[in-house]
C-alpha positions as CSV (number, residue, x, y, z in Angstrom):
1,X,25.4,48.6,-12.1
2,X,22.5,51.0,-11.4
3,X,18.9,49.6,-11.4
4,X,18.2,51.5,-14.5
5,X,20.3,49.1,-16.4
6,X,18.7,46.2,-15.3
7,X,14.5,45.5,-16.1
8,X,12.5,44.6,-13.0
9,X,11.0,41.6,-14.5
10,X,15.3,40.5,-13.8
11,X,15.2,41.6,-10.7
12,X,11.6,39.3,-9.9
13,X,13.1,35.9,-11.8
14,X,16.3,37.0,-9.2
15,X,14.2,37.2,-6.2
16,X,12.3,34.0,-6.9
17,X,15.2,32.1,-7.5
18,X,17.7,33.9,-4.3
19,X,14.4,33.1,-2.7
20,X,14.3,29.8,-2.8
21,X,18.3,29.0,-2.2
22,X,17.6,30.8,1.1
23,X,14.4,29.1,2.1
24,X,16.4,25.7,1.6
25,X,19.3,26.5,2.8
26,X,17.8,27.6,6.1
27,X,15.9,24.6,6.5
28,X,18.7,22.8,5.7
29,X,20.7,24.6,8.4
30,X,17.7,23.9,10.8
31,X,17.4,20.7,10.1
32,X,21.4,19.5,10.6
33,X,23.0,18.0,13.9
34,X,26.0,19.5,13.5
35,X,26.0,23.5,14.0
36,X,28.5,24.4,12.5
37,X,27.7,22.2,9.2
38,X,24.8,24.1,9.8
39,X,26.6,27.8,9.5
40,X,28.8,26.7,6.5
41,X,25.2,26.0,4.8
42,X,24.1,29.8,5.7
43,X,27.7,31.1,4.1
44,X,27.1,29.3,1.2
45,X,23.9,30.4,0.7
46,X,25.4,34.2,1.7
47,X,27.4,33.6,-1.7
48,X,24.6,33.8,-3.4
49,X,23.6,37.5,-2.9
50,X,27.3,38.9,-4.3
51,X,26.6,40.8,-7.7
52,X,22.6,39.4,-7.9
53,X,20.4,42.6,-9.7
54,X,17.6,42.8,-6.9
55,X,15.6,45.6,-5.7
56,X,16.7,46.8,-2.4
57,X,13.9,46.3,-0.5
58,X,14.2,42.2,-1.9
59,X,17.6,42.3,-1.3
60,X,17.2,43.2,2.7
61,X,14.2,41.2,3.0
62,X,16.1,38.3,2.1
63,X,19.1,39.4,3.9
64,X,17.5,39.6,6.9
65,X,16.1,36.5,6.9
66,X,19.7,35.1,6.7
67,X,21.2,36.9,9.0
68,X,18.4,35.8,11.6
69,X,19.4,32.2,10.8
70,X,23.0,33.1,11.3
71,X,21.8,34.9,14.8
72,X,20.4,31.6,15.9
73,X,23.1,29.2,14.9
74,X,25.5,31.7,16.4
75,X,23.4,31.8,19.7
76,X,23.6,27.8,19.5
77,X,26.8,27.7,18.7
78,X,27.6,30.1,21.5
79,X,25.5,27.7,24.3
80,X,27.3,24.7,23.2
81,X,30.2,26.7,24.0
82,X,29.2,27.6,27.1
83,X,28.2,24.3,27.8
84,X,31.0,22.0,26.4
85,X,32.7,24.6,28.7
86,X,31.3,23.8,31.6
87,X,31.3,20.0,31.1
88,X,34.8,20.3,30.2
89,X,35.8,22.3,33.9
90,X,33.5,19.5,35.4
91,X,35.6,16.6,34.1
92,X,38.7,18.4,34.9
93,X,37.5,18.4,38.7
94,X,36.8,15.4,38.4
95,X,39.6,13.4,37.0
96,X,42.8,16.0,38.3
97,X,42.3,14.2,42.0
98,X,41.8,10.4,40.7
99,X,44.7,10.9,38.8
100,X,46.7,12.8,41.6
101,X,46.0,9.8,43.7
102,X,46.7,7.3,41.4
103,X,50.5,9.3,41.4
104,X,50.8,9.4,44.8
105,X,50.6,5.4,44.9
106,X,52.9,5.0,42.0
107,X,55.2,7.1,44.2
108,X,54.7,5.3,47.1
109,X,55.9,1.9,45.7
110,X,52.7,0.6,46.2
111,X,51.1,-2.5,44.3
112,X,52.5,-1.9,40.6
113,X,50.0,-4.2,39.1
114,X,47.1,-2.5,40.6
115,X,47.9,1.0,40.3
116,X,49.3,0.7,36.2
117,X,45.9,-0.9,36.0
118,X,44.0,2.0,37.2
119,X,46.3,4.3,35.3
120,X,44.9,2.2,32.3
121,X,41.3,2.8,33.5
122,X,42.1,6.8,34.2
123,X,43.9,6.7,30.8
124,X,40.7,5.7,29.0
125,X,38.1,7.9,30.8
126,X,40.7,10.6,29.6
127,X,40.5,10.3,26.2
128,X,36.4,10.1,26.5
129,X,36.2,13.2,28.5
130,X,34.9,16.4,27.3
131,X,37.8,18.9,28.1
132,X,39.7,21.9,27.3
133,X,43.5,21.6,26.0
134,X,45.1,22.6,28.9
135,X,43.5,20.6,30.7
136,X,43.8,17.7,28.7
137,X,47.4,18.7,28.3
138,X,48.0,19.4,32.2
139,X,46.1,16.0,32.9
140,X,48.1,14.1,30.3
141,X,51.2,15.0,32.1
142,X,50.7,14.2,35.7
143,X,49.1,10.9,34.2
144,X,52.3,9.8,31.8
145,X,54.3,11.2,35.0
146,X,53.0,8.2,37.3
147,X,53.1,5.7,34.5
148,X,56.8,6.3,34.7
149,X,57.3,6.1,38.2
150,X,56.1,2.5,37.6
151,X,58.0,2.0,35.0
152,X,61.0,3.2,36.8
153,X,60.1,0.7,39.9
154,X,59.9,-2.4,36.9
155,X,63.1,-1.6,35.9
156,X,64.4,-1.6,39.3
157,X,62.7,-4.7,40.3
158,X,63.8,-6.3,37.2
159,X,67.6,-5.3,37.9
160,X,67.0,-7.6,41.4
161,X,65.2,-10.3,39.9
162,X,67.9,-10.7,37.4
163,X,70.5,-10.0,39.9
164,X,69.3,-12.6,42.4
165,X,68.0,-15.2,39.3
166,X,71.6,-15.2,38.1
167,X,72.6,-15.9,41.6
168,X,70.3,-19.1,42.0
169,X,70.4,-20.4,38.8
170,X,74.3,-20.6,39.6
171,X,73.8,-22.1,42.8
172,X,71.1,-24.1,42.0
173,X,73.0,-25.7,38.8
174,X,76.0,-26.7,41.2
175,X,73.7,-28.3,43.2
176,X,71.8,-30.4,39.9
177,X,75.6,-30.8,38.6
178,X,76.7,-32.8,41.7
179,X,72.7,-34.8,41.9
180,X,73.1,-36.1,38.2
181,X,77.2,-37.3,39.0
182,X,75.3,-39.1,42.0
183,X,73.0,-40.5,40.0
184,X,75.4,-41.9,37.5
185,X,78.1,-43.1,39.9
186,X,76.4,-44.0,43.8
187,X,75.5,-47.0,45.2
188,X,74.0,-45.2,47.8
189,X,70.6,-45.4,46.1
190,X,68.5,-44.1,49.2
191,X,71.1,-41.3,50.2
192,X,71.1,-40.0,46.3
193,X,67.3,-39.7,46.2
194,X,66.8,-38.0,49.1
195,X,69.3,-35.8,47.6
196,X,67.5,-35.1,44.8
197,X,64.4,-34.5,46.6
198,X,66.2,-31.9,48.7
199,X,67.1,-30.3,45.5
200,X,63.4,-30.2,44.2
201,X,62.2,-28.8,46.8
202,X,64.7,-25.8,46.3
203,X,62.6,-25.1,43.3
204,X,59.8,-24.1,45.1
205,X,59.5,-20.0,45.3
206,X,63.3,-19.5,44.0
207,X,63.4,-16.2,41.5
208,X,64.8,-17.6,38.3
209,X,64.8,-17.2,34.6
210,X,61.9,-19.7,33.1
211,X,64.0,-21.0,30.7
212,X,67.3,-21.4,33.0
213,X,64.4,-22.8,35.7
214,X,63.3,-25.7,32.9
215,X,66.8,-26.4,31.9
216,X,67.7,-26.8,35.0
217,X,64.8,-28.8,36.5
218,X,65.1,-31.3,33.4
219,X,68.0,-32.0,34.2
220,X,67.0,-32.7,37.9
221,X,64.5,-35.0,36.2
222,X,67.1,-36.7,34.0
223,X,68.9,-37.2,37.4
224,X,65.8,-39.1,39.0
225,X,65.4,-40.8,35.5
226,X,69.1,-42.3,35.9
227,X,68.8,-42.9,39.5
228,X,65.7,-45.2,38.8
229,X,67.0,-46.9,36.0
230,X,70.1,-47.8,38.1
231,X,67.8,-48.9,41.4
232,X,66.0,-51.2,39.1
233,X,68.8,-53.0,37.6
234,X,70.5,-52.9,41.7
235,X,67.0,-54.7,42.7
236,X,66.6,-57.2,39.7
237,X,70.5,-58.1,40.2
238,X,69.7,-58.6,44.0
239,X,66.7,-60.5,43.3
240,X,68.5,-62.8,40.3
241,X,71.5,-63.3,43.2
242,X,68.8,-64.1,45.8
243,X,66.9,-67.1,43.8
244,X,70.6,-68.2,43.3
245,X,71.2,-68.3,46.6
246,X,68.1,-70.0,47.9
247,X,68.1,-72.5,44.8
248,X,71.7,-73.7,46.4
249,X,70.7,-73.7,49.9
250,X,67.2,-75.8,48.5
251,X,69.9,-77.9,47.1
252,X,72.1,-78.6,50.0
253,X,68.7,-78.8,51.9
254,X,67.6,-81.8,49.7
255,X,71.3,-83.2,49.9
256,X,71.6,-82.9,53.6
257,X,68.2,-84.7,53.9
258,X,69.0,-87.3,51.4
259,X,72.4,-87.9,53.9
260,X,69.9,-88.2,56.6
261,X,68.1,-90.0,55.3
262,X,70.4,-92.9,54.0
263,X,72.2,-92.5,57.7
264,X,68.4,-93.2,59.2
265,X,68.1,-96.5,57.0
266,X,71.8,-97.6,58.2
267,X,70.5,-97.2,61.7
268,X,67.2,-98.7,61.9
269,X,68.9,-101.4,60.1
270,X,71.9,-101.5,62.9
271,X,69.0,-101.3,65.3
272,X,67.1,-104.0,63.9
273,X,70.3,-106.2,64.7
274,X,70.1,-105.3,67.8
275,X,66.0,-106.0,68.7
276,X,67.1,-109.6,67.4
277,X,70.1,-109.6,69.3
278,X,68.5,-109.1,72.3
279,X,65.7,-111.6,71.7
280,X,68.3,-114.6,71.4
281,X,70.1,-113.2,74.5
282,X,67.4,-113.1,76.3
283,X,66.1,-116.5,75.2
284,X,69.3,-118.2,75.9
285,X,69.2,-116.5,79.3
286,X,72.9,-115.3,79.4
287,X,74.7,-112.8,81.7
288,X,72.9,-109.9,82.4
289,X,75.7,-107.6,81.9
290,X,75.8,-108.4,78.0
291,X,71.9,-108.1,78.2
292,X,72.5,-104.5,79.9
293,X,75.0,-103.8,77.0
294,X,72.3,-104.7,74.1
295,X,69.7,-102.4,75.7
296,X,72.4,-99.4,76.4
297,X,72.5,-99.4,72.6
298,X,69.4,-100.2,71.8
299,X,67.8,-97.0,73.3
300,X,70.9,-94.9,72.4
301,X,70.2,-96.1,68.7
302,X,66.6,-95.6,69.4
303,X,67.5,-91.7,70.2
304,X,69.8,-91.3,67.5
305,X,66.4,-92.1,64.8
306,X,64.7,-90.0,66.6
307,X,66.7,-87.3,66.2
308,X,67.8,-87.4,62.7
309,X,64.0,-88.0,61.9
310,X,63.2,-84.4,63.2
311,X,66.4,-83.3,61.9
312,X,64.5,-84.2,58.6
313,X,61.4,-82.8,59.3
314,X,62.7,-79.5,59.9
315,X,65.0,-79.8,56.8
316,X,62.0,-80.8,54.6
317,X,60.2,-77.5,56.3
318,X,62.8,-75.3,55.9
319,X,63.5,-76.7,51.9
320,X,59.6,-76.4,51.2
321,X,59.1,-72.9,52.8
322,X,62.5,-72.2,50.4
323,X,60.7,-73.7,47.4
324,X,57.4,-71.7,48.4
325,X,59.3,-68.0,48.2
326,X,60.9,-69.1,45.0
327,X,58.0,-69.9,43.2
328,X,56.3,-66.5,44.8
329,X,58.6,-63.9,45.0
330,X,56.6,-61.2,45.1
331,X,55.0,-62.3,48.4
């Protein structure tokens, strides 16, 4: 539309208000973090200008303006660029090596644990880094590369583990098989534990299965459970036919004395017959030969008591120490 169409007091009202829209939106622009929220402000306000009645001198004052605010978010834009750039080729440097090593190690069959740990570490400084796709890309790939070189060597060692846990949990179970029959069935209580024990200790540092490891070593335990159970009974049984056995021999103890003792009466009475014997002997003052006979069987009757008198002393000994260990078995 030509200006002649249009009245300059338009054109002012035009100005004013373009005017304004570009004084805020470049402050706006100046005042944001972001740059380029900053230059979609500026292109909004550009918007502003198409089909607007202003004089041309307005117009390009204005426009300038803009276009110098575009110039210097451009330049910003430009040296963020540059600078993100350089950051990003810094990081690259940086992490391509670490990561290279961290390869070579996973390569080299070297502590698993370790090394995926690191990768972990490597992984997350990755995704932090400022860098370029391709780089990011490139590192990416040599980094997934060594994770699955260790997963590779996992799978392997797993294949053995459960190759050689198989092959102990099936030894290892005849082994538990023939400790429980034991259990159940010996009378070779001492023989069957140490058995058992030799079987525990098989436990120690043996690749297996944790559940096949726990079924197994309860079963063991059921073994040692049975074996007690059994020795306890064996020992309360041997103890029961013990205090039998001495309660008899305290018997026949207390019978033998009581014989003893009635044979010890018989002979002090026989050799009280004898003491007066030899007194009317000697008082009638007869052949010596019968008084000879009469003392012959006076002393041999006087050694026969004595005898059977320690023959009951040592019987009453042995019947009271008898008595003693029945009334205190435990000692």
């Amino acid at each position: 539309m030509e200006p002649e169409m249009w009245s300059e007091e338009e054109a002012l009202q035009n100005y004013e208000n373009l005017k304004s829209i570009v004084d805020e939106g470049i402050s706006a622009a100046s005042n944001s973090e972001n740059l380029h929220d900053a230059k979609g402000i500026l292109i909004e306000v550009q918007t502003h200008f198409k089909g607007l009645k202003l004089k041309r001198e307005d117009r390009e004052s204005l426009y300038s303006r803009l276009q110098e605010a575009f110039s210097l978010i451009n330049r910003k834009i430009d040296d963020e660029r540059l600078g993100f750039e350089l950051e990003a080729l810094s990081n690259y440097e940086e992490l391509k090596p670490v990561i290279e090593e961290a390869s070579r190690q996973a390569e080299n069959n070297e502590d698993s644990r370790a090394v995926w740990s690191a990768l972990l570490e490597i992984q997350a400084r990755l995704k932090e880094s400022r860098l370029l796709r391709e780089h990011r890309d490139e590192l990416y790939k040599l980094l997934q590369h060594a994770f699955e070189m260790i997963k590779l060597r996992r799978d392997e060692e797993r294949r053995i583990f459960d190759q050689d846990a198989h092959q102990n949990y099936t030894r290892l179970k005849a082994l538990v098989d023939k400790g429980l029959a034991q259990a159940e069935e010996t009378h070779e209580y001492k023989e069957t534990r140490e058995f058992l024990k030799k079987i525990q200790s098989e436990f120690r540092g043996l690749k297996m299965v944790h559940e096949q490891r726990e079924e197994l070593y309860s079963r063991l335990q059921t073994a040692f459970d049975i074996l007690g159970r059994r020795l306890d009974d064996f020992f309360r049984n041997k103890k029961k036919n013990w205090e039998v056995k001495m309660q008899f021999t305290v018997s026949r103890l207390s019978a033998d004395v009581y014989e003893l003792q009635t044979s010890l009466e018989k002979d002090e009475f026989y050799l009280k017959e004898l003491e007066d014997q030899l007194e009317i002997v000697t008082s009638a003052g007869k052949e010596k030969d019968a008084l000879a006979g009469l003392q012959a069987r006076i002393s041999s009757t006087r050694l026969t008591i004595d005898q059977k008198r320690r023959q009951i002393s040592d019987l009453e000994t042995d019947k009271d120490e008898l008595q003693t260990r029945l009334n205190n078995p435990e000692e």
